[in-house]
Every structure is written in structure tokens, then in C-alpha cells.
C-alpha positions as CSV (number, residue, x, y, z in Angstrom):
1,X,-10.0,51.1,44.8
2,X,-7.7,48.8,46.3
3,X,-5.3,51.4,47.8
4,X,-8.3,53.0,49.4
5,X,-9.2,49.8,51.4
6,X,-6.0,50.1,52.5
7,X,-5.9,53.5,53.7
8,X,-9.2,53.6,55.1
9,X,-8.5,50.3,57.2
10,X,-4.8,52.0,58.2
11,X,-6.7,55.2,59.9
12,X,-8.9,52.7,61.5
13,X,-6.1,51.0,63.1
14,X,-4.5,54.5,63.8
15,X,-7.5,56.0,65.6
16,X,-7.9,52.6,67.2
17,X,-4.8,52.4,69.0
18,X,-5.2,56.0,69.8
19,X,-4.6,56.7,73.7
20,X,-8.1,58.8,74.5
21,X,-7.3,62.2,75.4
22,X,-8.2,63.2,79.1
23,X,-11.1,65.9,79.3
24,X,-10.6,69.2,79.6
25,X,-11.4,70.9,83.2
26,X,-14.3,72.8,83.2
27,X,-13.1,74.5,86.5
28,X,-10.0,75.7,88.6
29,X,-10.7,76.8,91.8
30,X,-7.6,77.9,94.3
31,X,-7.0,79.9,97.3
32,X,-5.1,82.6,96.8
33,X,-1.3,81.9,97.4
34,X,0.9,82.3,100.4
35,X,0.3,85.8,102.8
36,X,1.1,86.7,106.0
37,X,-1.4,85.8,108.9
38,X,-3.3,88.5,110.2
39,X,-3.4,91.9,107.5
40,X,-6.7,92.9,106.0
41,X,-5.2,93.1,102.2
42,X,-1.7,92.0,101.8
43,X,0.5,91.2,98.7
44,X,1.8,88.2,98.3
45,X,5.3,86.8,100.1
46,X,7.9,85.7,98.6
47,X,6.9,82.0,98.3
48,X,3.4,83.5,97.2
49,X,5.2,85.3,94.1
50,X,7.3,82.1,92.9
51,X,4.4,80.2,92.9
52,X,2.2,82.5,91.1
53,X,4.6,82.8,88.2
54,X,4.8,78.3,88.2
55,X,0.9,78.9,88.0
56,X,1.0,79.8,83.8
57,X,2.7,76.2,83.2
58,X,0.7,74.3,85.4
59,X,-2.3,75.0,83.3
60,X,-0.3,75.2,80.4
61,X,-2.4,72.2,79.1
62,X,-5.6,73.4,79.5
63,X,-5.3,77.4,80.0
64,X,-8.1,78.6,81.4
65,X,-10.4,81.0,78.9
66,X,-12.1,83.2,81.9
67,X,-10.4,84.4,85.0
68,X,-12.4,85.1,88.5
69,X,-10.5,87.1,91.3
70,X,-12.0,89.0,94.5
71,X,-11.3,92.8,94.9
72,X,-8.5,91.7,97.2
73,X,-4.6,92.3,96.1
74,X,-3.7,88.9,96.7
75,X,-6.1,87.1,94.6
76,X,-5.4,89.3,91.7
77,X,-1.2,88.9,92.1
78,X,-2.4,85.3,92.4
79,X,-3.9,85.6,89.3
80,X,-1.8,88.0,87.2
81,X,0.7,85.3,85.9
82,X,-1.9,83.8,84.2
83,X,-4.2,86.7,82.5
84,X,-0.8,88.2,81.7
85,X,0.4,84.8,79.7
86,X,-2.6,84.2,77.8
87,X,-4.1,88.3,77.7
88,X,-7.3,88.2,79.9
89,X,-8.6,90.7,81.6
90,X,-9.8,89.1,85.8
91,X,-13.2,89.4,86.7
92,X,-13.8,90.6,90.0
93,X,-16.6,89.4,92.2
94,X,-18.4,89.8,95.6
95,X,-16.6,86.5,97.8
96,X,-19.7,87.1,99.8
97,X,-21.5,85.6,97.2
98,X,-21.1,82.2,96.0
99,X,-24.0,81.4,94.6
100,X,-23.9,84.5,92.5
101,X,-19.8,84.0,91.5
102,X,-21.0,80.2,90.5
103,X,-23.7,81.6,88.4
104,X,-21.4,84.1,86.7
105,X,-18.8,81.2,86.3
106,X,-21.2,78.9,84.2
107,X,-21.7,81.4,82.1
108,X,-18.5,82.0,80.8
109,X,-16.5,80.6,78.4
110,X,-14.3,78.0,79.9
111,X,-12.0,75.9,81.3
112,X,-12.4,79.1,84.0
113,X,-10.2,79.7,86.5
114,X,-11.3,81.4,90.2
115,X,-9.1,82.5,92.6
116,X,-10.5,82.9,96.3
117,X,-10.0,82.0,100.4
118,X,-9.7,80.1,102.8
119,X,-13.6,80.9,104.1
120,X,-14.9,80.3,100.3
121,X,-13.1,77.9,98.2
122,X,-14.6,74.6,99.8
123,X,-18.3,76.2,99.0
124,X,-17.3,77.2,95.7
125,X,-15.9,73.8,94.6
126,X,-18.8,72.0,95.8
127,X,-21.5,74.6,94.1
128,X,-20.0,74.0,91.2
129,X,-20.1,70.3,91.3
130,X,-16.9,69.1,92.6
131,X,-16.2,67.4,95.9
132,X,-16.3,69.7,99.1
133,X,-12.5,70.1,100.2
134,X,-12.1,69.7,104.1
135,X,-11.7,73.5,105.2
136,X,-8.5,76.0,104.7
137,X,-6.4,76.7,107.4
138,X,-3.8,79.7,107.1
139,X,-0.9,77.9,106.6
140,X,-3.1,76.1,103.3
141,X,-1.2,77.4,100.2
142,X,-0.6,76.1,96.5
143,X,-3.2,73.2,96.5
144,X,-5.3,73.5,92.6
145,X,-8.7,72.2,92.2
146,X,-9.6,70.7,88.9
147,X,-13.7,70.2,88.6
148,X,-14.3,68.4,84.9
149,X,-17.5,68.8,83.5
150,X,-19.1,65.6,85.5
151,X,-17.8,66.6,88.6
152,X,-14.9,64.5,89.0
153,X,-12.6,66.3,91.4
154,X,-8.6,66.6,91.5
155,X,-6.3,68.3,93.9
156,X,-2.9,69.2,92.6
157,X,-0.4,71.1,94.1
158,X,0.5,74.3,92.0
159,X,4.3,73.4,91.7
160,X,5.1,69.8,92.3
């Protein structure tokens, strides 16, 4: 009985000292990476492309479960990295409407990563609980969202 004292009180000190394990995102929200000003639909430059292949090991940690893209190319080459490394499938949705994409988002299994523009990331964020980001300019590539589950708000830069 006396070597189970032991043990239990050795777990106790184990799960004691334990550093507490930061929670998981419930959201990712991005703009899709770099483009060239002015196109209707382009693919991604360059810069866009190396970025979207770091994109996999910055949420390495967390990888997201459900993906959300718009019917635009560069939010899906945005995205591809990441459906490709962990095999799912991006949703598209309307980016003309956030509340619907935000309903659509709490629905699915997360942590859930949506990829989206300049004109609709700072309204998703914020539907979904996070702090409002101050708006997108063109030039505004590579900077991550993370919303947790009480609304606690991080901005990362994809590659650091």
C-alpha cells in the first residue's frame, strides 16, 4: 500500500509542476497572400507562393480541421498548402456574405481556417469574436489571425 502512496503523490507532483498547455485556436482568419494590384482574379506572385507553402508549418501546432476559401484563385492557392498537408477538401463561400460564412464556420469542426480580403477579413474576425483589425491596404500580406474560443485575438505573421 505503501508504494502506492508513493506513486500517487509522485503524479501529483508531476501534474503539478506541469506547464498548462495553451488553448487551441478556434479560428484562423487571413487575407489571401501577396497579388498584384489591380486584376480581377490573379494567382499568386512569387512572394505569395513561398509563403503559402511556410503556411502548413505555421499551424503545424494546431492544424486547422475545416478550411474556408472564396471562389477566387488566390484564396484557394492561399489555401492549398494546407488542405494538401493535412487532406481537406476547401469550402467555398459567398465573401459577400459574412454573416452567412460566420454561420457556416461555427458549425464546423474546428480549429477552422478562412482565407479572404482585404474588404472582408476585419468583419469576419470581429463576427466571429475576435478583435476588429484596422482595415487592409493592398500592400497588407502574410499577417495570421488567431481568435481562441473566448475571443482573445493574435496577429502573427505567416513566416517570421
Amino acid at each position: 500500500m505503501g508504494k502506492w502512496l508513493v506513486l500517487g503523490a509522485m503524479l501529483l507532483a508531476a501534474c503539478a509542476t506541469t506547464t498548462p498547455s495553451v488553448p487551441a485556436p478556434a479560428f484562423y482568419v487571413m487575407r489571401h497572400l501577396n497579388t498584384p494590384a489591380g486584376e480581377r482574379d490573379p494567382e499568386l506572385l512569387p512572394e505569395g507562393q513561398r509563403l503559402a507553402a511556410a503556411l502548413p508549418a505555421r499551424l503545424a501546432a494546431h492544424p486547422p480541421r475545416t478550411i474556408f476559401v472564396s471562389s477566387f484563385r488566390r484564396t484557394q492557392q492561399t489555401a492549398a498548402a494546407v488542405a494538401a498537408r493535412w487532406g481537406l477538401v476547401p469550402i467555398v463561400y459567398d465573401p459577400a456574405d459574412t454573416p452567412g460564412l460566420v454561420a457556416r464556420v461555427r458549425a464546423a469542426p474546428g480549429p477552422v481556417l478562412i482565407v479572404g480580403h482585404s474588404n472582408t477579413v476585419p468583419d469576419i474576425v470581429e463576427q466571429l469574436g475576435g478583435t476588429r483589425p484596422a482595415p487592409l491596404a493592398h500592400p497588407d500580406f502574410g499577417d495570421l489571425w488567431i481568435v481562441t474560443p473566448g475571443g482573445a485575438t493574435q496577429r502573427v505573421r505567416v513566416a517570421d
